[in-house]
Every structure is written in C-alpha cells, then in structure tokens.
Z-matrix of the N, CA and C atoms (Angstrom, degrees):
N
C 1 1.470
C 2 1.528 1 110.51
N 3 1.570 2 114.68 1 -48.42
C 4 1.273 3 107.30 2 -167.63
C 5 2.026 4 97.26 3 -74.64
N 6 1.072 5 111.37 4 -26.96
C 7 1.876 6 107.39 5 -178.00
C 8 1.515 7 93.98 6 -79.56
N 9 1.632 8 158.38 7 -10.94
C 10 1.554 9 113.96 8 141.70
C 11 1.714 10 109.46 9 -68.77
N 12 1.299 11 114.49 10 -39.35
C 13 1.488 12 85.88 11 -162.22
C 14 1.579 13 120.55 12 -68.46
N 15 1.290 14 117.27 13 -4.28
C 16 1.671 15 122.30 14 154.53
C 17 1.245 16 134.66 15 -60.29
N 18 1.317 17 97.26 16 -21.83
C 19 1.961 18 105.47 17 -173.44
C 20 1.838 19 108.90 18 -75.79
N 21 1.507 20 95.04 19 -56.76
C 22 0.911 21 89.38 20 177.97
C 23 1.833 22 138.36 21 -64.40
N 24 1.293 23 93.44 22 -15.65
C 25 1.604 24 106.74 23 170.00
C 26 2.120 25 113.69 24 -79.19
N 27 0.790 26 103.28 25 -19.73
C 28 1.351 27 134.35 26 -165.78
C 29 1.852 28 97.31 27 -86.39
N 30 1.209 29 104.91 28 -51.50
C 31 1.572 30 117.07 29 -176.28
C 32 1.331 31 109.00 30 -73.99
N 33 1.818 32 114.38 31 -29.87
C 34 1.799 33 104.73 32 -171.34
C 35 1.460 34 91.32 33 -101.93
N 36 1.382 35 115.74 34 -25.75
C 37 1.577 36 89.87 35 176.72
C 38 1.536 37 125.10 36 -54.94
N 39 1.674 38 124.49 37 -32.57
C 40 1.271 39 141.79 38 -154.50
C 41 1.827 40 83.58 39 -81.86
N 42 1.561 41 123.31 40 -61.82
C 43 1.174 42 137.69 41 169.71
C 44 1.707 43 115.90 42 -11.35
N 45 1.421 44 98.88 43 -72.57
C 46 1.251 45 132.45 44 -179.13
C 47 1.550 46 112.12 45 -35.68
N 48 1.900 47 85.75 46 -53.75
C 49 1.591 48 105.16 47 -164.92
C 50 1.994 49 116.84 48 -75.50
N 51 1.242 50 80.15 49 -11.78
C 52 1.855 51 98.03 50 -162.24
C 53 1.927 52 102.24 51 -95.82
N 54 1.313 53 103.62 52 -8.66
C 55 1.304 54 113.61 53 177.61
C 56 1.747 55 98.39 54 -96.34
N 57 1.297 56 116.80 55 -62.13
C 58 1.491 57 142.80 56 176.58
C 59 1.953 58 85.05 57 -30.88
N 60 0.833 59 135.40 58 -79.42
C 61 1.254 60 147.63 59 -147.87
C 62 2.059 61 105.27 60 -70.56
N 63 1.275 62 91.37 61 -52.54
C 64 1.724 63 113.37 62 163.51
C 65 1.613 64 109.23 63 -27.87
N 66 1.734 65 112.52 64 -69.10
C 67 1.146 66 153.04 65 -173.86
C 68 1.532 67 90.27 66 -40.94
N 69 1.749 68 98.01 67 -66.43
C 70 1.941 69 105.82 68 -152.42
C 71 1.785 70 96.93 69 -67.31
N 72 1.637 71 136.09 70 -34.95
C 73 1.203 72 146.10 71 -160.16
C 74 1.559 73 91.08 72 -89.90
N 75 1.006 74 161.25 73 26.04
C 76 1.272 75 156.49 74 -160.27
C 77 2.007 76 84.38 75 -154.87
N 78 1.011 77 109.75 76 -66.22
C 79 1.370 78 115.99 77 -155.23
C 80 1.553 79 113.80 78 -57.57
N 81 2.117 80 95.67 79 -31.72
C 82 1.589 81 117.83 80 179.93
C 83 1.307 82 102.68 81 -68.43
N 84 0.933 83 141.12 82 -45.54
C 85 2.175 84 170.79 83 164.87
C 86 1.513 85 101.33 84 -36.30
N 87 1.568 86 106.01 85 -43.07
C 88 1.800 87 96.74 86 -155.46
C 89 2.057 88 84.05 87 -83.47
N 90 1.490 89 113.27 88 -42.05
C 91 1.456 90 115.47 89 -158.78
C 92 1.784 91 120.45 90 -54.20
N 93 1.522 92 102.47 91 -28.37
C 94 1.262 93 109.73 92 151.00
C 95 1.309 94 159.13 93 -42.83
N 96 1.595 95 89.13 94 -48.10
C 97 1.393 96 136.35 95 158.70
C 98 1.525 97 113.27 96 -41.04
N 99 1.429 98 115.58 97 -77.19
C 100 0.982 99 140.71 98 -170.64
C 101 1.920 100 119.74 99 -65.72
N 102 1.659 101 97.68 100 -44.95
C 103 1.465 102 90.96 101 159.40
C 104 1.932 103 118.07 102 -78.76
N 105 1.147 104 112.79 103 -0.84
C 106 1.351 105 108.90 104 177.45
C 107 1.808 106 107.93 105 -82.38
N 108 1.433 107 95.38 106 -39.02
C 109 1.796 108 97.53 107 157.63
C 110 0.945 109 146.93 108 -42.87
N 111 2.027 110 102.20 109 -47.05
C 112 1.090 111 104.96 110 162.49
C 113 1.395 112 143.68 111 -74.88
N 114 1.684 113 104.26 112 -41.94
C 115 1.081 114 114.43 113 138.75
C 116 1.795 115 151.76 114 -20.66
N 117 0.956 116 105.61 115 -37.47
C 118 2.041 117 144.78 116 166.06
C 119 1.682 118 92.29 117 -72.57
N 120 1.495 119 117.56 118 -56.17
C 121 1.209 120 101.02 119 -170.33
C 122 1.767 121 120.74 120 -72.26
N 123 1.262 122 103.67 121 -48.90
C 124 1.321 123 114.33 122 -179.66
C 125 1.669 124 119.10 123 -51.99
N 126 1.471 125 110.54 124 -32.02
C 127 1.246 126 121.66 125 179.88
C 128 1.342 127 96.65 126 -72.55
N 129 1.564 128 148.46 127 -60.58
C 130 1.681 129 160.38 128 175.79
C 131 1.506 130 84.76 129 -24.91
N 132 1.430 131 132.67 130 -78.02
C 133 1.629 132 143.11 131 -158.89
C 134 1.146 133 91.13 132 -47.78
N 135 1.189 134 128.00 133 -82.50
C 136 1.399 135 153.52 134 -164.14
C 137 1.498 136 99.90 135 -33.44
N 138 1.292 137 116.38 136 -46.31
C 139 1.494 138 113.02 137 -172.26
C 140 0.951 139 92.30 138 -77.85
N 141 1.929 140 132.56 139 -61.37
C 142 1.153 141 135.63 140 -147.44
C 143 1.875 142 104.95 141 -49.01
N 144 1.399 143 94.55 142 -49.13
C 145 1.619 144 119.74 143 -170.36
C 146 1.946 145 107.75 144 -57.26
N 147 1.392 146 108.83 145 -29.03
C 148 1.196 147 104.45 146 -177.00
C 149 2.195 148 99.07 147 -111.18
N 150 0.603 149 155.76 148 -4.09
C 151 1.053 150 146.65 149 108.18
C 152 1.476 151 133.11 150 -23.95
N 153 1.256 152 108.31 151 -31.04
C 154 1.831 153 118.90 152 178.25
C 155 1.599 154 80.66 153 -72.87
N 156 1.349 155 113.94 154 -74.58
C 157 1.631 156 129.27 155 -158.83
C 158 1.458 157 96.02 156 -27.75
N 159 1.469 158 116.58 157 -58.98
C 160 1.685 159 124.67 158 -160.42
C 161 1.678 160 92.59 159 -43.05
N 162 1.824 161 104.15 160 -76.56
C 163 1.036 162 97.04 161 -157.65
C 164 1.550 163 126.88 162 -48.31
N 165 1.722 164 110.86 163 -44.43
C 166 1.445 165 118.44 164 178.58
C 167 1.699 166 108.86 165 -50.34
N 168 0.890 167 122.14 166 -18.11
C 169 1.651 168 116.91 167 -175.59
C 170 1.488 169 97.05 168 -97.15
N 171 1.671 170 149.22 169 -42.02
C 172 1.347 171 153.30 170 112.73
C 173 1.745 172 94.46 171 23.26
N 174 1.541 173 93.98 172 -87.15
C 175 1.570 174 111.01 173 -156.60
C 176 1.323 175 99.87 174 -66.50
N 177 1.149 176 152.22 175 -52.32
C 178 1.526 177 156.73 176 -168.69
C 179 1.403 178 116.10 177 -74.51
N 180 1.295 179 104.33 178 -15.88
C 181 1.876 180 116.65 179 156.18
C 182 1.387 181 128.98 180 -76.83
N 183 1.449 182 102.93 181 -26.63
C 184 1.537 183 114.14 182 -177.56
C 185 1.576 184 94.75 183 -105.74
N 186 1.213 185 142.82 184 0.03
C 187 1.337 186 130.48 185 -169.64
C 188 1.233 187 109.22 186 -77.24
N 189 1.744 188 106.25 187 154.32
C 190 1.387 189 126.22 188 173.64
C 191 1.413 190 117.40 189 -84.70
N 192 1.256 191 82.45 190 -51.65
C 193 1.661 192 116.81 191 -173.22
C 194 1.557 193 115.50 192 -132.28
N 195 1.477 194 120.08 193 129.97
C 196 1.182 195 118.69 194 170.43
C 197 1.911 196 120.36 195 -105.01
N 198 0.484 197 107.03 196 142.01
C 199 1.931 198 110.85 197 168.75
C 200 1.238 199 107.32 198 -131.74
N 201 1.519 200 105.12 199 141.67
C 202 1.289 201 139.39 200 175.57
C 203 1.239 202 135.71 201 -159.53
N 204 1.865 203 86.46 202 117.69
C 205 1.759 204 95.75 203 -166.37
C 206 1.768 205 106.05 204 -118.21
N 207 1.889 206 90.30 205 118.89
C 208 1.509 207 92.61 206 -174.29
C 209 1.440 208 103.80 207 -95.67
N 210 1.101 209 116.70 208 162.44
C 211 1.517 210 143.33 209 -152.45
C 212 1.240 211 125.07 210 -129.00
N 213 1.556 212 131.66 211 155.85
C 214 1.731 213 135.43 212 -177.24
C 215 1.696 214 93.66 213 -41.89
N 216 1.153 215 137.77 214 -13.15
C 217 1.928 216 115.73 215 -176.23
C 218 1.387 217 91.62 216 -92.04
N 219 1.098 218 142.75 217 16.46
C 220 1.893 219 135.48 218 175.20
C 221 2.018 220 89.22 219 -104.94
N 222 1.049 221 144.73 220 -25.14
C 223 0.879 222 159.30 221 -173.51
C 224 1.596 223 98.99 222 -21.77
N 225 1.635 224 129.04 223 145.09
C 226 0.714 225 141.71 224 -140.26
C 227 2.027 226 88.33 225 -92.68
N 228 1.084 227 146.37 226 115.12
C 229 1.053 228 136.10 227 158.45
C 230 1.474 229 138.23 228 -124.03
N 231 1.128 230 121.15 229 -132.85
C 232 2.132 231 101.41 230 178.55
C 233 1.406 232 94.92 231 -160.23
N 234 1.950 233 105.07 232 157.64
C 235 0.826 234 129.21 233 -164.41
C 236 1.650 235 123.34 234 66.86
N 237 1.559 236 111.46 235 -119.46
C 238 1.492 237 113.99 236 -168.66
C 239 1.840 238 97.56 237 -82.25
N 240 1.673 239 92.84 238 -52.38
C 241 1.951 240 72.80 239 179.12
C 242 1.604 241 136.22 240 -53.11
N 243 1.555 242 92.13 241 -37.64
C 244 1.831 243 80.48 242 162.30
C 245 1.407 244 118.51 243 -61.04
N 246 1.773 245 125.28 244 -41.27
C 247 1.364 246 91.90 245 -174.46
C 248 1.557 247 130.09 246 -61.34
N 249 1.656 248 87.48 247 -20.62
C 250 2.258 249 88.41 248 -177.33
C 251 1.485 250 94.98 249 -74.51
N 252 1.208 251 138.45 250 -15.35
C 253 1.393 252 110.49 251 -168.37
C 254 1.342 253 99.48 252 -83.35
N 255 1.609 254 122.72 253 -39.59
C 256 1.506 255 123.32 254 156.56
C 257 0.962 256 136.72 255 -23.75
N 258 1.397 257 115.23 256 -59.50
C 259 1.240 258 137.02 257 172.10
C 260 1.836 259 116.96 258 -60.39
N 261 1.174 260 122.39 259 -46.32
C 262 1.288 261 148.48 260 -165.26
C 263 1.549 262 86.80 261 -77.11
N 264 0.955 263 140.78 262 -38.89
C 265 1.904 264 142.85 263 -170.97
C 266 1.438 265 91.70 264 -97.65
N 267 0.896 266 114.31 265 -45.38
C 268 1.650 267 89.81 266 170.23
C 269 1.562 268 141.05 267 -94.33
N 270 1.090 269 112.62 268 -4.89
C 271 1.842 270 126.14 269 136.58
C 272 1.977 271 105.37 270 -59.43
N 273 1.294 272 124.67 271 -50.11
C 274 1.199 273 124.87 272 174.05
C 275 1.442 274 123.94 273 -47.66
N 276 1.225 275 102.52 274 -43.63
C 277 1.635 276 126.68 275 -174.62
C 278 1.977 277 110.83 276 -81.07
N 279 1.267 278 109.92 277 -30.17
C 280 1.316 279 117.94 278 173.10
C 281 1.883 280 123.96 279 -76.13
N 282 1.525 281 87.12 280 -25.35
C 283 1.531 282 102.12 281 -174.25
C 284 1.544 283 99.11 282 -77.28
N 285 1.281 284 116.83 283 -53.10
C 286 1.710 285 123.87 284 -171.53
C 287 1.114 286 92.37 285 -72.57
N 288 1.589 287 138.47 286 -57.70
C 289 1.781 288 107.28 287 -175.06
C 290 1.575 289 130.89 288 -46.82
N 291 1.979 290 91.16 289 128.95
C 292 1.109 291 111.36 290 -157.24
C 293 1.379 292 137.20 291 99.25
N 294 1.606 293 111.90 292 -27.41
C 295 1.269 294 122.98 293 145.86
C 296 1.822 295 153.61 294 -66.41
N 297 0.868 296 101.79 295 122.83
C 298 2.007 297 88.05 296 -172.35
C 299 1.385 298 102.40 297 -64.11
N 300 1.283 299 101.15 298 104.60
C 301 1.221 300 133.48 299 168.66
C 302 1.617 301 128.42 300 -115.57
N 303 1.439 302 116.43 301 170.42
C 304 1.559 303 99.30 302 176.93
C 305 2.048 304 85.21 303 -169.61
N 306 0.956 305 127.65 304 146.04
C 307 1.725 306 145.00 305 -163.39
C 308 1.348 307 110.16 306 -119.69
N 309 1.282 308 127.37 307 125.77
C 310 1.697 309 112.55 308 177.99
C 311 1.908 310 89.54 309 -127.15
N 312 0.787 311 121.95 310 144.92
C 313 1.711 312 134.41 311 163.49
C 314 0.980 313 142.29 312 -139.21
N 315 1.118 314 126.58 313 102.11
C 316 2.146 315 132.83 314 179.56
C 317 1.563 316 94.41 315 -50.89
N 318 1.175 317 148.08 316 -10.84
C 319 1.251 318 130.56 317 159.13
C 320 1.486 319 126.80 318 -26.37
N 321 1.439 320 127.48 319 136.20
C 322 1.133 321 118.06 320 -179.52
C 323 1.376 322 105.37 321 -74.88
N 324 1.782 323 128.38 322 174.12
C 325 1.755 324 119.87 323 178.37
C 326 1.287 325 112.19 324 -57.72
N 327 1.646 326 137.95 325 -33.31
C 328 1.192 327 133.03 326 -155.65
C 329 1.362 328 90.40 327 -77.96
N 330 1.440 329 126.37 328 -72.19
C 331 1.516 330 149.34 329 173.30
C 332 1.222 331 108.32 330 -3.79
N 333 1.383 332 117.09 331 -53.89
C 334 1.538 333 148.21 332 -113.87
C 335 2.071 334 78.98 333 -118.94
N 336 1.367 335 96.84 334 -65.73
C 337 1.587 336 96.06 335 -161.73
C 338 2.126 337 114.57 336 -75.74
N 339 1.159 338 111.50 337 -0.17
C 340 1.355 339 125.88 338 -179.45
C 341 1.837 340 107.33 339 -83.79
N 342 1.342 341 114.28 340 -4.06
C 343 1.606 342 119.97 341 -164.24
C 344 1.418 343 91.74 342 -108.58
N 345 1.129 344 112.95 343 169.40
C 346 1.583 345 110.88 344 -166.26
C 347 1.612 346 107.77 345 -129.63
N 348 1.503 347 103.34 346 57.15
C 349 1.194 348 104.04 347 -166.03
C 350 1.725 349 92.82 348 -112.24
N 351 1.070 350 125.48 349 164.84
C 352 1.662 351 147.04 350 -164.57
C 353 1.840 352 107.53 351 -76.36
N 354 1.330 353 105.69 352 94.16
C 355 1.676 354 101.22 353 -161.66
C 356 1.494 355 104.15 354 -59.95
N 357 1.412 356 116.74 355 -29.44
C 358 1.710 357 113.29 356 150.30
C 359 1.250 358 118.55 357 -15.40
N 360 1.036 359 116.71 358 -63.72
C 361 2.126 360 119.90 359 -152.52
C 362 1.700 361 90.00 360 -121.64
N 363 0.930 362 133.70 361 70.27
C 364 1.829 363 139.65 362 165.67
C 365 1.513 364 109.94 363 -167.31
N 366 0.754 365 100.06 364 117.95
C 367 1.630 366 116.57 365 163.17
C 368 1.428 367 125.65 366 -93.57
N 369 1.153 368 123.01 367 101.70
C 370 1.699 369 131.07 368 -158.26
C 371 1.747 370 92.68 369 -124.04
N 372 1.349 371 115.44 370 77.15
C 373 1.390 372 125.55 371 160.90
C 374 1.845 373 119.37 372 -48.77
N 375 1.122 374 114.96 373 -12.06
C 376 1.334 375 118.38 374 -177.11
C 377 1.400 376 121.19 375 -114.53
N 378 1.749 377 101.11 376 22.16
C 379 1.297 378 121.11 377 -174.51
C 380 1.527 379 109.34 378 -102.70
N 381 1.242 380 115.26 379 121.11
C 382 1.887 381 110.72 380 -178.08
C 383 1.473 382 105.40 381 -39.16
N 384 1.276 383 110.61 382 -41.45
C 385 1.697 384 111.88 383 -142.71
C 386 1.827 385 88.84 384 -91.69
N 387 1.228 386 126.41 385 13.00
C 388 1.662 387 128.13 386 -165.44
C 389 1.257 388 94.60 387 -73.96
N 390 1.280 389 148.08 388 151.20
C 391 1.256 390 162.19 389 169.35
C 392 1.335 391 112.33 390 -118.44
N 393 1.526 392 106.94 391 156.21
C 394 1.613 393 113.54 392 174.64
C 395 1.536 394 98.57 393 -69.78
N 396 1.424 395 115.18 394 -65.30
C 397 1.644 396 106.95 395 168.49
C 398 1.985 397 114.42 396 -19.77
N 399 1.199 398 115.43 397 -58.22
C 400 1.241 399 98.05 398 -172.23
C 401 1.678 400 114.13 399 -89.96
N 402 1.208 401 136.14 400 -11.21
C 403 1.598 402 109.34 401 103.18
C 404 1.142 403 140.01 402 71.22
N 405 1.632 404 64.57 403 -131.13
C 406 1.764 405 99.18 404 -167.76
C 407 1.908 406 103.74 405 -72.17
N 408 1.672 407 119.67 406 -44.00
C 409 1.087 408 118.07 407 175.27
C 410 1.592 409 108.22 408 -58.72
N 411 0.917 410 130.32 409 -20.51
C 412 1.436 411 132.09 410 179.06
C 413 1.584 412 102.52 411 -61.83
N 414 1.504 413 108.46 412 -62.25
C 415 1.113 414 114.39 413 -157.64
C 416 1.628 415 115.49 414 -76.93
N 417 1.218 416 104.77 415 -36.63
C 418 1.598 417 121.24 416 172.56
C 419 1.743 418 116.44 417 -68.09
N 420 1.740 419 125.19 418 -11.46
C 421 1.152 420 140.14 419 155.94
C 422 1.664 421 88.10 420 -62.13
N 423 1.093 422 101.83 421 -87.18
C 424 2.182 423 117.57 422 -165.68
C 425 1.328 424 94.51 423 -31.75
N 426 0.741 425 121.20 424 -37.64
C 427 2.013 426 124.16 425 -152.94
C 428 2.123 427 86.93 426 -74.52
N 429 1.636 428 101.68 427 -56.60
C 430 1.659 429 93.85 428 -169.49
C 431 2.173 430 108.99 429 -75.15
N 432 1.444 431 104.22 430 19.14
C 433 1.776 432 96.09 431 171.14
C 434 1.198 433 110.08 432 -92.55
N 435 1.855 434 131.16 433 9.99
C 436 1.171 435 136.04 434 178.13
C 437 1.594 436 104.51 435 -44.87
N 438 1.349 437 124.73 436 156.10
C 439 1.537 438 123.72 437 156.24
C 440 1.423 439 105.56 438 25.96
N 441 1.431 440 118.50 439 50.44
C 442 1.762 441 124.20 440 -174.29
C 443 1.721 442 94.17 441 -131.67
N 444 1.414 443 153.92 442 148.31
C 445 0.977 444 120.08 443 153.87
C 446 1.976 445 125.51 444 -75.93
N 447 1.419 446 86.60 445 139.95
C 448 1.806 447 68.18 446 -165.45
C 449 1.976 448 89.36 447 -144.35
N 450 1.313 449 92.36 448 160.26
C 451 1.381 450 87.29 449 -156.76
C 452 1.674 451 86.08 450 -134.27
N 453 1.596 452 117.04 451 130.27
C 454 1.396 453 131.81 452 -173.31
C 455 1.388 454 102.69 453 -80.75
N 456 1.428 455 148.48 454 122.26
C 457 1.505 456 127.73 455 164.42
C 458 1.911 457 91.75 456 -101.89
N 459 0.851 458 95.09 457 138.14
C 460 1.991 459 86.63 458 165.55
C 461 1.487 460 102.02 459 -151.75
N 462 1.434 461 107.12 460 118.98
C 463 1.372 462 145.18 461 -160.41
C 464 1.471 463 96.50 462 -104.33
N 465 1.399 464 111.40 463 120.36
C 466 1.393 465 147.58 464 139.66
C 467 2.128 466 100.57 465 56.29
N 468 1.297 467 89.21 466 51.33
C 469 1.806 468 91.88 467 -176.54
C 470 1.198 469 117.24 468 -112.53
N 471 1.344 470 119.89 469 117.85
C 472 1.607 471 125.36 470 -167.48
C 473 1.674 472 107.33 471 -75.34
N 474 1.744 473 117.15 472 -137.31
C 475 1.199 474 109.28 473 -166.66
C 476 1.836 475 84.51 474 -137.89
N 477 1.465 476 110.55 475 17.15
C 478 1.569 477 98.16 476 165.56
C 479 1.486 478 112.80 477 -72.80
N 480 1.006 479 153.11 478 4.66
C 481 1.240 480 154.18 479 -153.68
C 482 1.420 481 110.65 480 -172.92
N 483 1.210 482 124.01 481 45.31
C 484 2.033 483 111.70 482 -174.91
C 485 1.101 484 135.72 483 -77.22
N 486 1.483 485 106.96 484 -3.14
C 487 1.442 486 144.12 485 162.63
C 488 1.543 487 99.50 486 -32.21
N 489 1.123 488 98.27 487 -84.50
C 490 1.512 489 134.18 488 -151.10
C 491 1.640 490 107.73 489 -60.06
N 492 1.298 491 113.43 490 -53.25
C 493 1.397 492 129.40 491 -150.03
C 494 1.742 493 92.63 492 -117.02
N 495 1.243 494 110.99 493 -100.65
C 496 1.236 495 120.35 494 178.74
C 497 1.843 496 136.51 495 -33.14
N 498 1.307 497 106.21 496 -35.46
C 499 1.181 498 104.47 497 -178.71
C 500 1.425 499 121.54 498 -102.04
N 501 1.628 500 100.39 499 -3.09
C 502 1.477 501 107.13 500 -173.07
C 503 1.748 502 95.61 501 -98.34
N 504 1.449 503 114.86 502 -37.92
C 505 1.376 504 119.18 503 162.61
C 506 1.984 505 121.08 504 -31.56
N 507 1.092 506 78.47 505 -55.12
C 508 1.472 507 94.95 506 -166.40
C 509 2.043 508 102.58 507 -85.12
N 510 1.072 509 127.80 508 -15.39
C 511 1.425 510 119.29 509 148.09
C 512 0.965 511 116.33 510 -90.50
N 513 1.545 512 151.05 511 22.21
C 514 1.440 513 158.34 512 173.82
C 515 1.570 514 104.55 513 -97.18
N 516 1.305 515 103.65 514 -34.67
C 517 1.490 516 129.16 515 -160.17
C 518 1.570 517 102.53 516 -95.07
N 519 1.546 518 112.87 517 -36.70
C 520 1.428 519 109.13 518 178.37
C 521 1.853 520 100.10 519 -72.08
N 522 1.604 521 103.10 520 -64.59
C 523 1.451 522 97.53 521 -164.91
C 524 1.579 523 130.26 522 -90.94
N 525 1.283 524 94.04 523 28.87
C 526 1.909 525 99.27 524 164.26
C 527 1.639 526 97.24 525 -140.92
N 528 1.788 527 99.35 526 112.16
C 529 1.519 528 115.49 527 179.89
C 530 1.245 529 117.97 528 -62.91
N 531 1.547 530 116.10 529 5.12
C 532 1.813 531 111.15 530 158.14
C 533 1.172 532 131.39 531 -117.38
N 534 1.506 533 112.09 532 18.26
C 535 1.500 534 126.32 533 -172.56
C 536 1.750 535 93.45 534 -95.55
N 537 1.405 536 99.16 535 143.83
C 538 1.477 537 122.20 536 161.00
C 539 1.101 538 122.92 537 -133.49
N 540 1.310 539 118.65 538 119.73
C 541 1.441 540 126.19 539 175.55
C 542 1.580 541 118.55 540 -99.79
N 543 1.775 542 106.16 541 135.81
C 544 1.543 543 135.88 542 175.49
C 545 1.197 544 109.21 543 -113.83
N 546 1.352 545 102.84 544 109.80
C 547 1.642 546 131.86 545 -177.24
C 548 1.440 547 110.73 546 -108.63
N 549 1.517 548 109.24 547 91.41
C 550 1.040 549 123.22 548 173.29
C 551 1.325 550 144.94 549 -79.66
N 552 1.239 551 137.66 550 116.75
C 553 1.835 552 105.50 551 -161.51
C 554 1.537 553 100.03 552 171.06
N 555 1.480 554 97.65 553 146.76
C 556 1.833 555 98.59 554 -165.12
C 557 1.699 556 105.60 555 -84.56
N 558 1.306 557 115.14 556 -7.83
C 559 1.597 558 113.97 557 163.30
C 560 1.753 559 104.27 558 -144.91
N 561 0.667 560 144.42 559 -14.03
C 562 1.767 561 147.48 560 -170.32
C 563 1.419 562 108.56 561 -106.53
N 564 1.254 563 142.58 562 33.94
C 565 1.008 564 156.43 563 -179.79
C 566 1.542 565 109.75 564 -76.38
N 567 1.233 566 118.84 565 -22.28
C 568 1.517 567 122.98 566 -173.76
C 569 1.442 568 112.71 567 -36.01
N 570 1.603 569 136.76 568 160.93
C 571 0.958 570 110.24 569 157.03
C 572 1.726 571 95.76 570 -144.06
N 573 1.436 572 149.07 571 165.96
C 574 1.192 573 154.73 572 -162.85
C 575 1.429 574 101.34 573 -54.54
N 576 1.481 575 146.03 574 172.53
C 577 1.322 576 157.58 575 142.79
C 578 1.979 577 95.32 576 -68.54
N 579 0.699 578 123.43 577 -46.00
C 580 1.582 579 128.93 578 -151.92
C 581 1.820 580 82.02 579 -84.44
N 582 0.950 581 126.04 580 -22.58
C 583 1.920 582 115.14 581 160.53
C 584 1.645 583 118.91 582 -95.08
N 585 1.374 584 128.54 583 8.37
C 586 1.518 585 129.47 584 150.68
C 587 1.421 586 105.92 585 -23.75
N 588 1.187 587 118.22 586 116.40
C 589 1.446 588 122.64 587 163.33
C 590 1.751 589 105.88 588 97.86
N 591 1.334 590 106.30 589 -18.62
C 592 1.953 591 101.58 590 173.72
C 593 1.063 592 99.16 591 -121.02
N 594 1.565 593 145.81 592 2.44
C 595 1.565 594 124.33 593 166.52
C 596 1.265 595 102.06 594 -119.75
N 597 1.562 596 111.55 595 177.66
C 598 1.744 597 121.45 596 154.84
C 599 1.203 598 112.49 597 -149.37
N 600 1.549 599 105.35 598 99.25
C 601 1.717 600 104.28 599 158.76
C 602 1.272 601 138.02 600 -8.57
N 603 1.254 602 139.63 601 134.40
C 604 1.582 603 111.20 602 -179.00
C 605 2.011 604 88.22 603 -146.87
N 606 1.412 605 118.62 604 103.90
C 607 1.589 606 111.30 605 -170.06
C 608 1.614 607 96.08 606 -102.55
N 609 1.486 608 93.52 607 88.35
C 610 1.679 609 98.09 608 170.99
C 611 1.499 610 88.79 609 -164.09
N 612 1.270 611 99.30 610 151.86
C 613 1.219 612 129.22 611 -173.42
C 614 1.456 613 121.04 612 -57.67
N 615 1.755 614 119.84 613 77.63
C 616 1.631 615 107.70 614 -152.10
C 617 1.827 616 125.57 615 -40.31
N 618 1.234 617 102.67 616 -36.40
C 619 1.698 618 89.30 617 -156.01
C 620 1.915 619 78.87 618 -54.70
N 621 1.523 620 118.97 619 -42.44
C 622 1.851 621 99.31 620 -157.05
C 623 1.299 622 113.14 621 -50.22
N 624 1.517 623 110.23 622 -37.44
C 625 1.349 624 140.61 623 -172.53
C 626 1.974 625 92.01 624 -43.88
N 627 1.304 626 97.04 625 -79.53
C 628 1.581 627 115.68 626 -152.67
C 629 2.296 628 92.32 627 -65.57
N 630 1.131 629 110.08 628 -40.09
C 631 1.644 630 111.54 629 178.28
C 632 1.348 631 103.04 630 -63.27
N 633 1.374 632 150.53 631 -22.25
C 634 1.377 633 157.24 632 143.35
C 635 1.602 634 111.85 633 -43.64
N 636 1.522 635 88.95 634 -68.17
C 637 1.554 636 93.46 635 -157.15
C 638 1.504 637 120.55 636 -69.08
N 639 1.311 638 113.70 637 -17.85
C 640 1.415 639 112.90 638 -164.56
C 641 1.352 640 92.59 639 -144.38
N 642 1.549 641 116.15 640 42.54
C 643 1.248 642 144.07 641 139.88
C 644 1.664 643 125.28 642 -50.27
C-alpha cells in the first residue's frame, strides 16, 4: 500500500521537474534573442547617425549658404545640460564664423539672448525688441539662397510653432533644387516623402548631435 502511494508522488515530482528545467532552457534561448535585438537596433542608429554626419559634412563643404533654425531643445536649462547646450552653440557659432550664414529661432528673447550667437545673423521673432526691419533682413537673406547651394540644418524644433521654423524649412527645400534639409530632433525628426533625396532625418537629440559634430 504504502509503495503505490509513492509512485505516484515520485512520477509528478520528476514531471514537475522536467517542465521546471523546459521553462529555464527556453528562457536561457529567448535572452539572447532579445539582446541580439537590441543590439541590431543600436547598430541601424549608429549607422544611420554616422551616415547623416557623412553627408552633412558633404553638404556643408559645398555650401553657399547655410541656415539654421534652433529650436525648444536649446532651451534655457540648469546645471550640466545648460553647460552642453552652451558649449554645443559655441562649437556651432565657431564653425559658421565667416560663413554666409543667417539663424532663425522659436526661442523665447531671454532663451534666445543667453547663446552666443551674432545678433547680426539670428532672427528671434519672439523677441519684444524684434522689428519688421529685422524681418525683412531675415527674409531678403532667404529670398538670395534661390538656385545657391544652401543647406537647411534645423536643430531640435517641435511642432509648437511650425510656422516659423519647420514649414518654411521644408518649402526652401522643396523650391530651390540645391537646398538640403537636416532635421534634427530627439523625437520630431520626421521629414515630408515629397523631400526623399533633399533631407535626412537625424532622431537624436540636437544640441548632443551638434556638441559632437562640430566638435
């Protein structure tokens, strides 16, 4: 009596154990898996991200004219991120001196006036003291990048403002056949189907982007 009621305890333990083990060899199998995913992905960016670089250094060699419109990620903040955004505008600011250039920014005036960029060549529409005069030089710069090669960079600009930055970017880019636009940005990077072949996405976080690149 007592040797059946052992067997069967004997049989689900082994049962039990043969599943238990199943579980751990499946689970060792999937973890591989999964860092090979991640892995796969990070390498895709990585290329994507250094491929953007090629071309933008390509395009910024042959340029006539550059534009650059910085965006809510230059935003005034504290501690270490303000200093890279500091820092990052002024590697930015060293590269364009000397170049025909011209700056547009949804920055608010305070935001806007803490960067150490040349109040000459920036257009800060959200500045009290902004004038139609400054403007009009804004606009009458853009007006001569027609059939010029000129290359759009636009740094870290969401869709609170698309007016300004984004949508005028992206018709600069449609109707002058040597403009290329770099759409920079840690999620808003999108750029139209109808610009295939004149823009390149770039989904990274510009100031890191631009404190790298023009490093």
């Amino acid at each position: 009596m007592d040797q059946l009621n052992q067997e069967p305890i004997y049989v689900m333990m082994v049962t039990v154990d043969k599943k238990w083990q199943k579980i751990e060899i499946q689970r060792e199998k999937e973890v591989p898996v999964r860092r090979s995913a991640v892995s796969a992905r990070y390498w895709r960016k990585h290329l994507e991200k250094t491929e953007a670089e090629k071309i933008l250094r390509e395009k910024l060699g042959s340029a006539e004219k550059i534009l650059v419109g910085i965006g809510s990620e230059w935003k005034k903040k504290e501690g270490a991120e303000e200093e890279e955004i500091l820092h990052a505008a002024e590697q930015l600011k060293k590269f364009l001196d000397g170049k025909d250039y011209y700056m547009i920014t949804s920055l608010a005036d305070e935001d806007a006036k803490r960067l150490p960029f040349d109040a000459g060549h920036i257009a800060v529409p959200h500045s009290v003291s902004f004038t139609e005069e400054n403007w009009k030089s804004y606009t009458l710069w853009l007006s001569c990048t027609l059939n010029r090669n000129t290359v759009l960079l636009e740094l870290g600009e969401n869709y609170k403002d698309p007016s300004l930055i984004r949508w005028p970017f992206e018709k600069t880019a449609m109707l002058n056949n040597k403009a290329y636009l770099f759409r920079v940005h840690k999620i808003f990077s999108q750029v139209p189907e109808e610009l295939a072949g004149k823009s390149c996405p770039v989904a990274e976080a510009s100031v890191k982007f631009a404190e790298e690149f023009f490093d």
